[in-house]
N, C-alpha and C positions, 0 to 999 in steps of 0.2 A: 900162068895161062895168058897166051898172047890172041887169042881168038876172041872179036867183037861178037856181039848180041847179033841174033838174025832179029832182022822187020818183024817176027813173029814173038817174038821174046820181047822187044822193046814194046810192042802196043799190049802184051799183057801183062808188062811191068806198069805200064801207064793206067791200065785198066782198075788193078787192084789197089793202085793208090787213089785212082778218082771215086771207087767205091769207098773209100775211108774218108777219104777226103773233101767230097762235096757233100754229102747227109754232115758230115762233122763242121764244117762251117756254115750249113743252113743251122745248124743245132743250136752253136753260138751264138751267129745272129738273132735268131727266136729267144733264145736265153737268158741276152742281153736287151732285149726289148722288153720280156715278158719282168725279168728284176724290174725295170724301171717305168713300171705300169706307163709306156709306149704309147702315144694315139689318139685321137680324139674322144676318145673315152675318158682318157684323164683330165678332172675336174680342172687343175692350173693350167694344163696348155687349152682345152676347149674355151677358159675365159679369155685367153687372150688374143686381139688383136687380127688377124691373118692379114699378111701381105698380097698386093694383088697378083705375084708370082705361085700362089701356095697353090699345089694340082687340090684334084679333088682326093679325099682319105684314101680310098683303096686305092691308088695309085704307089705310095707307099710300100704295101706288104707285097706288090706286084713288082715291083724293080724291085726289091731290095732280092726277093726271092731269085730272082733272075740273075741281079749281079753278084750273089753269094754261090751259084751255081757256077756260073763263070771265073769268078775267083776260084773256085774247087778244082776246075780242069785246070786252069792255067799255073795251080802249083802242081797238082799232078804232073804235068808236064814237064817242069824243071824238075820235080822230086826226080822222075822216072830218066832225066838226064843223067847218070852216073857217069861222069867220069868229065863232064865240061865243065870247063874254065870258068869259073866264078859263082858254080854252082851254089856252093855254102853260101856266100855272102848275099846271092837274091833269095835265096830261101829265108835268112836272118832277116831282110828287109824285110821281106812277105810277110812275116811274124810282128814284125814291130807296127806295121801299118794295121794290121788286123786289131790289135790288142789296144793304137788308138781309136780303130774303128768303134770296137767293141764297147768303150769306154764313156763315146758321145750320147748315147742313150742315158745312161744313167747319170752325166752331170744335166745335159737339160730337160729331161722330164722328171728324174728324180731330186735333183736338187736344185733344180729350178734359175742356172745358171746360166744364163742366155751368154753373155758375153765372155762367160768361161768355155764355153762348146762351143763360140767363133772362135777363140785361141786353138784351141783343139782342132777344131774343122781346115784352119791352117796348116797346123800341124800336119794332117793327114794328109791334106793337098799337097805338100813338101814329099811326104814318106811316099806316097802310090806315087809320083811322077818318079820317085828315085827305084823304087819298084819296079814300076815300066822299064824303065832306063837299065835297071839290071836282067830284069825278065830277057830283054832283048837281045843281049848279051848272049843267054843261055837258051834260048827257043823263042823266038820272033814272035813264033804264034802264039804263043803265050801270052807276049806284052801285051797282040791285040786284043787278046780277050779281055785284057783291064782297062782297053780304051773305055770302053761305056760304064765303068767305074770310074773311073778321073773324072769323067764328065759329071757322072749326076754329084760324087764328092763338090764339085767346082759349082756345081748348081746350089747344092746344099748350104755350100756356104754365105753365097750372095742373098740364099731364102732366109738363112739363121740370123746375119747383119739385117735382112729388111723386118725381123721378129723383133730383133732388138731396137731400132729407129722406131716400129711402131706401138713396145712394148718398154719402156722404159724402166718402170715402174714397177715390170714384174719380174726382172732380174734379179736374181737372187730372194725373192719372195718366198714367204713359206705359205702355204696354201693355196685357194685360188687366186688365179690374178685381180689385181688391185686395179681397177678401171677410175680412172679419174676426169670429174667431169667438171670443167673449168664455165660452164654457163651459168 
């Protein structure tokens, strides 16, 4: 079969992948928060510290909802590219960047690893730029929907490094954080 997809076949290819695909990575995200009791609600991160970059809480569940929504079209969109050059391997990216995503929750609120979820947060900053970078490759407008991911990632990271300058003490802590008071 040598005959391309019409414009009517392509957006409802796109369509039924972003139905799977965006509920399925709010799902994860929720999932991976809700494992690692996520939030000011949790006793070790409420003891510690805040930087004076940190938004207010509901700021939080409001981006992340937003950039997991975004992230959802923006693979749909490459999923729904069949038959472009480099397809597989932004899709592969997309997968590996998600799964560190997914990850950062539960080493710093569940195990309490501040400076191991900046290694991570690294990590990630590396993977979504290399993401981008392939997204782009395969449907442009893609990439841009993870620009406002890269960013709050890139944010996240420099808020996780000022957790850990002003929480020292409670990296790798088991319970709640250890306040120490040198007066």
């Amino acid at each position: 079969m040598t005959e391309l997809a019409s414009p009517a076949q392509l957006r409802a290819a796109f369509l039924r992948w972003a139905l799977v695909l965006v509920p399925g990575i709010l799902m994860l995200g929720f999932l991976s928060g809700m494992a690692a009791s996520s939030g000011p609600d949790n006793p070790w991160f409420s003891a510690l510290t805040k930087p004076s970059l940190f938004p207010p809480p509901a700021t939080f569940g409001i981006v992340w909802s937003i950039l997991y929504v975004l992230m959802g079209f923006a693979l749909a969109m490459v999923v729904a590219a069949r038959g472009a050059a480099g397809r597989g391997i932004a899709i592969a990216a997309f997968v590996v960047q998600l799964l560190l995503n997914l990850a950062w929750s539960p080493l710093f609120f569940g195990l309490h690893r501040i400076s191991g979820a900046l290694y991570l947060l690294l990590a990630i900053d590396v993977a979504v730029l290399v993401t981008v970078a392939l997204f782009r490759k395969v449907r442009p407008r893609a990439a841009a929907l993870l620009l406002p991911y890269l960013a709050w990632v890139l944010f996240a990271t420099v808020l996780n490094w000022q957790f850990l300058q002003a929480n020292p003490e409670a990296d790798g802590a088991s319970g709640p954080a250890v306040s120490i008071d040198l007066q």
